[in-house]
C-alpha positions in Angstrom: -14.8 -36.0 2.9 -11.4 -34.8 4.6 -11.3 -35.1 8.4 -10.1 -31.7 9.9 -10.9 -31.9 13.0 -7.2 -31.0 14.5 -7.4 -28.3 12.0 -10.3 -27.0 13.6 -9.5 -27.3 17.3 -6.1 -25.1 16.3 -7.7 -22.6 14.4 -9.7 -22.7 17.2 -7.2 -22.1 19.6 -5.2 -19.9 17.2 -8.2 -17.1 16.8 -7.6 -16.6 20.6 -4.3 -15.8 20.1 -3.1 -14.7 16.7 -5.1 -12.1 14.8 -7.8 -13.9 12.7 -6.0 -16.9 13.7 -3.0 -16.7 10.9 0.4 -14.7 10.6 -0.2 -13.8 7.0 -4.1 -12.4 6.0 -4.0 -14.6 2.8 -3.7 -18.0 4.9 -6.9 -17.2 6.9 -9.3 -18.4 3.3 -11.1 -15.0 3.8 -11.0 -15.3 -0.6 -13.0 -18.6 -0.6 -14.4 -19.6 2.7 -14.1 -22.0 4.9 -10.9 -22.9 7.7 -7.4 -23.2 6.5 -6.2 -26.7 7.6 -2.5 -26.7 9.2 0.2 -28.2 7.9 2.3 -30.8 10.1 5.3 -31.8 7.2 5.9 -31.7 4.2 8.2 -33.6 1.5 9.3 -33.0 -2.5 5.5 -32.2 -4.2 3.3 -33.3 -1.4 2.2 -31.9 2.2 0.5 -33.6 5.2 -1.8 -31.8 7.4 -2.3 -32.6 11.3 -5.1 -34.7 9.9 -3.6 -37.1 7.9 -4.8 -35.7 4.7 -2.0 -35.6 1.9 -2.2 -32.8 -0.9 0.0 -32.3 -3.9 1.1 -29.1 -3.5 1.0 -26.0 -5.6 1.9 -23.0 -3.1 5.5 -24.0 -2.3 5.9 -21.8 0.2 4.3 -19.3 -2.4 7.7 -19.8 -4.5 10.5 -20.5 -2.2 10.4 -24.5 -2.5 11.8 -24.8 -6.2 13.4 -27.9 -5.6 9.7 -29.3 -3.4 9.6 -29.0 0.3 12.9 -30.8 2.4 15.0 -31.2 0.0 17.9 -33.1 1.4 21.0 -30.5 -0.1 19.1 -27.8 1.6 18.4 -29.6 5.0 22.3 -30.9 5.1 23.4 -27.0 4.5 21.3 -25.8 7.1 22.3 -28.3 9.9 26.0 -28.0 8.9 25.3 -24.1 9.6 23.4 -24.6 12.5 26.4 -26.8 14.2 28.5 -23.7 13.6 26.2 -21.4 15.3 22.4 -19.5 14.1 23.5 -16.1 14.0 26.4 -13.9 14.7 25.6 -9.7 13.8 29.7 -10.6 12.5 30.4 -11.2 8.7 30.7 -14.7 8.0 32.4 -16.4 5.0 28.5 -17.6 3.6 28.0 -14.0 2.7 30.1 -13.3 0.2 29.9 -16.7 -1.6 26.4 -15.8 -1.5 27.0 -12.4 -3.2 29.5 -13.8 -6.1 26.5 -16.9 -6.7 23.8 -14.2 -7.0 26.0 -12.4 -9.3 27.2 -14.8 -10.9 22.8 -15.8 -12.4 21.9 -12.0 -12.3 24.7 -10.2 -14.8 22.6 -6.7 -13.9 24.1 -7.0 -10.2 27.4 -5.7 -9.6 26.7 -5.5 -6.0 24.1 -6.7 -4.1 23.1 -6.7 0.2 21.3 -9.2 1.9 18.6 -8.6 3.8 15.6 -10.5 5.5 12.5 -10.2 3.6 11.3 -9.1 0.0 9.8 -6.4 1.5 12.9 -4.9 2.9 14.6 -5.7 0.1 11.6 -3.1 -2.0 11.6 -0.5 1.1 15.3 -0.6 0.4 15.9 -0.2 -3.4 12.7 2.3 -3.1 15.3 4.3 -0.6 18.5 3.7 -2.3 16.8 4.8 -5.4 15.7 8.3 -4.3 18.9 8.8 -2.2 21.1 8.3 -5.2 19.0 10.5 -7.7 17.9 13.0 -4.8 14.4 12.8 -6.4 11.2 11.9 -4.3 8.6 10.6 -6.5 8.1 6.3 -7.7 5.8 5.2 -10.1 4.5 2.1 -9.6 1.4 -0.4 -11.2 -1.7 -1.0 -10.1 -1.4 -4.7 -8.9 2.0 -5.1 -8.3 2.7 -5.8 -4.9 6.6 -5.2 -3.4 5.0 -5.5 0.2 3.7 -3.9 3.1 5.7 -0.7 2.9 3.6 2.5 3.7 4.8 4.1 0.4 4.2 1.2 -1.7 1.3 -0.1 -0.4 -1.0 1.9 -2.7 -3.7 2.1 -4.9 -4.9 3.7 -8.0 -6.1 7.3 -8.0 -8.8 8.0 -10.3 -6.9 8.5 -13.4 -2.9 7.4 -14.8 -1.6 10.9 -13.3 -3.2 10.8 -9.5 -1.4 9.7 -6.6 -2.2 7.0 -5.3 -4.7 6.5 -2.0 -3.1 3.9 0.8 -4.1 0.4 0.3 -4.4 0.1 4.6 -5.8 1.4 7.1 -2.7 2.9 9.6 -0.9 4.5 6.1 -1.5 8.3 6.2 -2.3 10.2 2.8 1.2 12.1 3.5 3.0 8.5 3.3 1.8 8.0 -0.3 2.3 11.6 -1.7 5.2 10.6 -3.8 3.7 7.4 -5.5 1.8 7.7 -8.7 -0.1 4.0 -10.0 -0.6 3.6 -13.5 -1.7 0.1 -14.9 0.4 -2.6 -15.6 1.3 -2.8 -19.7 0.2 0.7 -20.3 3.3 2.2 -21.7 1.2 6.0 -22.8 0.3 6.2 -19.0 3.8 5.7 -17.9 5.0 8.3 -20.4 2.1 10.8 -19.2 3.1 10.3 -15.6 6.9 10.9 -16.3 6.3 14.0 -17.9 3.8 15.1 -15.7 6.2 14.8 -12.8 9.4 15.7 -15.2 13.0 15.6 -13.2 10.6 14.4 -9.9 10.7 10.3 -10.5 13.4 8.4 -8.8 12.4 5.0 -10.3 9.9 3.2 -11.7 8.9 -0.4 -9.5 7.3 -3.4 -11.1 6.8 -7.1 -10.9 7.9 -7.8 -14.8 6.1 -10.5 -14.5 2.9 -9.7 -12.2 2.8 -12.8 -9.7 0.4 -11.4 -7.0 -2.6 -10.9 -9.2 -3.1 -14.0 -10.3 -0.2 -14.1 -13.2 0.2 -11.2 -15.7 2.3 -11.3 -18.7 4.2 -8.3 -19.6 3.4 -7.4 -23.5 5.1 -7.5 -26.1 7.8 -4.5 -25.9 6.6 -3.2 -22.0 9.6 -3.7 -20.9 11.8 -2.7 -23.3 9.7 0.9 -23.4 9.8 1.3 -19.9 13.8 0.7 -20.3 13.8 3.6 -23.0 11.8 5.7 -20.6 13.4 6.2 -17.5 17.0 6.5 -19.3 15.0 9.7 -21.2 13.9 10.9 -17.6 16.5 9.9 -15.7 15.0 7.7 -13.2 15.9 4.5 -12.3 14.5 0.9 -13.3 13.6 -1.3 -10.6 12.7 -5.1 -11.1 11.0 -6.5 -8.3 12.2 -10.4 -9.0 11.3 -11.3 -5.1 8.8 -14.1 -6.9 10.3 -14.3 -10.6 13.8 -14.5 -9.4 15.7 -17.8 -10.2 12.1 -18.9 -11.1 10.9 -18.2 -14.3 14.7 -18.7 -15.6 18.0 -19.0 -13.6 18.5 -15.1 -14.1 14.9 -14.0 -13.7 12.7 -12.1 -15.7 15.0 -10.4 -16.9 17.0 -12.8 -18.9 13.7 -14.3 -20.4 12.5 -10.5 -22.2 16.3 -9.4 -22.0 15.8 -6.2 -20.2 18.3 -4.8 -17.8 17.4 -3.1 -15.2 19.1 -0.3 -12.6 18.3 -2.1 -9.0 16.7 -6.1 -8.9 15.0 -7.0 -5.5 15.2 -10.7 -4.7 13.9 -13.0 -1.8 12.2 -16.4 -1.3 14.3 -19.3 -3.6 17.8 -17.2 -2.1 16.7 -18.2 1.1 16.2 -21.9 0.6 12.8 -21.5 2.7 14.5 -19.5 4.9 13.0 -15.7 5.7 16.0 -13.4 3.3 15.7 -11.0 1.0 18.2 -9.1 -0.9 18.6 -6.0 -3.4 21.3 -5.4 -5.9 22.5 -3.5 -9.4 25.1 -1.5 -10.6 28.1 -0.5 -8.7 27.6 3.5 -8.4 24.2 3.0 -7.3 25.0 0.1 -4.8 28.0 2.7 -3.2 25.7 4.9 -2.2 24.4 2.6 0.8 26.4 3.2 4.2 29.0 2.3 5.3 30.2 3.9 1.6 27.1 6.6 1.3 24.4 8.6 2.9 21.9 5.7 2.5 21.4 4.2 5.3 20.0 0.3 5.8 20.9 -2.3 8.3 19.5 -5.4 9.5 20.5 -7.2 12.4 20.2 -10.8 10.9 20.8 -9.7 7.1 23.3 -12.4 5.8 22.7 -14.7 8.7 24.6 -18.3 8.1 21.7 -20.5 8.0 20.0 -18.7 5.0 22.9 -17.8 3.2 23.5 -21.9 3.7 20.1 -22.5 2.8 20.1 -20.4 -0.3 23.2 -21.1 -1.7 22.0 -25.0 -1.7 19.2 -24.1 -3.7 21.2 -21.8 -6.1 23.6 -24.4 -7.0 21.3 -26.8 -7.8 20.0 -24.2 -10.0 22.8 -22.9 -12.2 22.6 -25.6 -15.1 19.8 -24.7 -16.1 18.7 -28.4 -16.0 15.7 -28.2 -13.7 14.0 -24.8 -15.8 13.8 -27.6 -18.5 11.8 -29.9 -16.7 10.0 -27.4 -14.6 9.1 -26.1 -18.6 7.8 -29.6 -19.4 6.1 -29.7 -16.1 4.2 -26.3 -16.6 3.1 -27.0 -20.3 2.0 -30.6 -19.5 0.0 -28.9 -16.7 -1.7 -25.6 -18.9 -2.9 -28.0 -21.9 -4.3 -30.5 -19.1 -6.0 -27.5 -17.7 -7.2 -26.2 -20.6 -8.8 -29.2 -21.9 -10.1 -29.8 -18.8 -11.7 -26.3 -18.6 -13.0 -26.8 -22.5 -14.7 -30.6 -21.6 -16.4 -28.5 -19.2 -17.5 -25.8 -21.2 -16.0 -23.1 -18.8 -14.6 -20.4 -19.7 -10.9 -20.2 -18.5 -8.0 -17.9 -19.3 -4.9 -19.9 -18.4 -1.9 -18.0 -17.9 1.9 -19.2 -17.3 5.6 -18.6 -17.3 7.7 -21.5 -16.4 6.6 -23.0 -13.2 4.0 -19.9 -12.3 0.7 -20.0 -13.4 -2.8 -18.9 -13.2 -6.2 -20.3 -13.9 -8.5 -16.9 -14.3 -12.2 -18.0 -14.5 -13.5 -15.6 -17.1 -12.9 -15.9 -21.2 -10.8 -12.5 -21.2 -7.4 -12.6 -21.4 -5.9 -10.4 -18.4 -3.5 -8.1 -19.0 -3.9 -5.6 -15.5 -5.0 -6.0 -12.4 -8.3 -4.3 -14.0 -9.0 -7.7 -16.2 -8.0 -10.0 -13.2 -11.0 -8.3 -11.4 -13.5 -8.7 -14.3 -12.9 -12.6 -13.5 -15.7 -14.8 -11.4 -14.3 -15.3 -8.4 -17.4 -17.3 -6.9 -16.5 -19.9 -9.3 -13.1 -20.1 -8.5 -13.7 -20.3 -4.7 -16.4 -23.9 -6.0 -12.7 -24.7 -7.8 -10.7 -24.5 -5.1 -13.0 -26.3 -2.5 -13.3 -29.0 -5.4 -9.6 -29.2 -5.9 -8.8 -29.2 -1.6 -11.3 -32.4 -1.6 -9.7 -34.6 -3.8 -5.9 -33.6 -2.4 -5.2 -30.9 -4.5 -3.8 -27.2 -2.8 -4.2 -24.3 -5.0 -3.9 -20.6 -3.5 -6.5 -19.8 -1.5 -7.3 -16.7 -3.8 -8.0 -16.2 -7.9 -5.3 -13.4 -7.2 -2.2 -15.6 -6.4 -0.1 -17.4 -8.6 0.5 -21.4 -8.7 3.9 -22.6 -8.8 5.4 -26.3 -9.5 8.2 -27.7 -8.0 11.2 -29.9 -9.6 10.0 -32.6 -7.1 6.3 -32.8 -9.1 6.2 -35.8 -11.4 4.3 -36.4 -14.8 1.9 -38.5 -12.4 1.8 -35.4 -9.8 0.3 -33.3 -12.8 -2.1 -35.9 -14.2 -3.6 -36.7 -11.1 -4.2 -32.8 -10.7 -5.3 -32.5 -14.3 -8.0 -35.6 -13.1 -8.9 -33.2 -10.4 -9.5 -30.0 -11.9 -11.9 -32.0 -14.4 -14.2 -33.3 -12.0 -14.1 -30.4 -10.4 -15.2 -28.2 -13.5 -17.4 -30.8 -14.6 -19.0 -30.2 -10.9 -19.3 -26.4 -11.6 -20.4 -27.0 -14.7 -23.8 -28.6 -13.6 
């Protein structure tokens, strides 16, 4: 058995001061029981909790930590910023090597502005979006998350044409007038909705690849149709690559299904582990923002030196395409482990993946919205996790997050965790 018992005294500690004890709701293991441990370093695949207890790690920072945790390019960057100064609120000459880099992996991007999170960087395409067609209403899918925005932090309404009903308490009904849910990879419900609300939609938002429901695959043609759509109706195509971004391939989701899309929102690997975030597209769109146009956004650390320093390490280390290779190997040697693993055990698991994301669904199905994800047994996935976190394996701390691997994980990193996740089906098993 782990030893937590620093965890527990600061968790302790923590629930006095921090609501329920974290800073982020997931982190809290509401989803599967039990105390989060707390983390005291990490390094390349592996963290080290105030215990003592190591883990081979499969968060990353939930995506940021492509390369694995302290990598020394992205370290040396940061201090070599940091002796120059933290932050200024004055351009600096990071920012628009920054922009030129992003540019440079995203073609779609003519211009792009930084800002600090991914969910400023959705509130801010959302705004841009409706400012520069002077329409009012967004579609978006029902498990796609772009943050805690009032307007985007929806669900579905009874049926494909409904607005949608806010996700949290604190969001007034008025807040979410203007967003209409449909489910992911339903291309007639998109259509419906667009002509229902004809010469009304400013854009339509998605995750092309659905990271924060587990992992959801776009089908075959999605894309492309939602591409034909909104150039029929006029709106605007918005690709939330905050997750997918540099992941899944150096340009995204969207160079792996070849769609191009109006607006991309980005975050997480830009950053280098740093908080940043940043939103981009075509020039005429991008001119509408102030100081040019009648858009406003600002942010008082938005291109700050440290993660501009921070991200631009992690970008260039990126651009060869070198380590989406291995992380390709890494993430196939991982799913037919898995799935062997899961068949040994006579389990039924749906395995899902794209590059270095992936998701291990416990139910036969294979899930293709946020409706399937739902149909899946959770209670066995919370004996999975518990069974992984023993033997020094961290998985999300929910069956509706997405895995990701690092450059730093080795062949052995992935068999050892195969090992795991077979003991620990066999386990459920009986």
């Amino acid at each position: 058995m782990r030893s937590t018992e620093r965890s527990k005294e600061l968790f302790k500690a923590s629930l006095m001061h921090i609501p329920g004890g974290v800073n982020s709701p997931v982190r809290a293991f509401r989803a599967v029981g039990g105390e989060p441990f707390f983390v005291d370093r990490a390094h390349g695949s592996h963290i080290w909790d105030v215990d003592g207890n190591a883990y081979i790690d499969y968060v990353g920072t939930w995506g940021p930590a492509i390369l694995g945790h302290a990598h020394s390019g992205i370290i040396d960057a940061i201090k070599q910023a940091a002796d120059l100064g933290t932050s200024f609120g004055i351009p600096n000459p990071h920012e628009p090597r920054m922009a030129e880099l992003i540019k440079e992996l995203f073609p779609s991007i003519d211009k792009v502005r930084m800002c600090n999170s991914g969910t400023e960087a959705c509130m801010s395409a959302i705004r841009l979006a409706r400012g520069a067609t002077g329409r009012d209403k967004i579609i978006k899918f029902d498990g796609c998350y772009h943050g805690h925005t009032d307007s985007l932090l929806v669900k579905a309404g009874s049926g494909a044409l409904t607005f949608g009903h806010p996700d949290s308490a604190g969001v007034p009904k008025e807040f979410t007038q203007h967003t209409v849910v449909v489910p992911y990879n339903d291309t007639e419900a998109v259509a419906k909705a667009l002509e229902a609300n004809k010469e009304k939609v400013a854009g339509i938002i998605l995750e092309p690849i659905v990271g924060n429901a587990g992992l959801i695959l776009p089908r075959e043609g999605f894309l492309e149709k939602l591409r034909e759509l909104t150039r029929e109706h006029g709106a605007m195509l918005i690709f939330d690559e905050v997750m997918t971004g540099f992941r899944v391939a150096k340009g995204g989701a969207q160079e792996l299904y070849g769609v191009v899309p109006d607006l991309t929102c980005l975050g997480k690997i830009i950053g280098g582990g740093l908080p940043v975030g940043a939103f981009g597209g075509r020039a005429d769109i991008m001119d509408c923002l102030a100081p040019l146009g009648p858009v406003y956004q600002a942010g008082t650390l938005s291109g700050n030196p440290l993660a501009m320093a921070a991200g631009m390490a992690a970008l260039e280390a990126l651009k060869s395409g070198a380590v989406h290779q291995h992380l390709e190997k890494l993430g196939a040697r991982l799913e037919s482990g898995m799935c062997r693993a899961a068949s040994d055990a006579r389990l039924d698991v749906t395995f899902q993946r794209s590059g270095s994301m992936f998701c291990a669904y416990f139910g036969k199905h294979p899930v293709h919205h946020l409706g399937d994800a739902m149909r899946c047994d959770r209670d066995l996935f919370t004996r999975y996790f518990h069974g992984m976190l023993e033997q020094g394996i961290y998985v999300a701390p929910s069956q509706f997050e997405a895995g990701f691997i690092s450059a730093a994980h080795t062949d052995a990193d992935i068999d050892r965790t195969i090992q795991a996740a077979s003991k620990a089906m066999q386990t459920m098993h009986e």
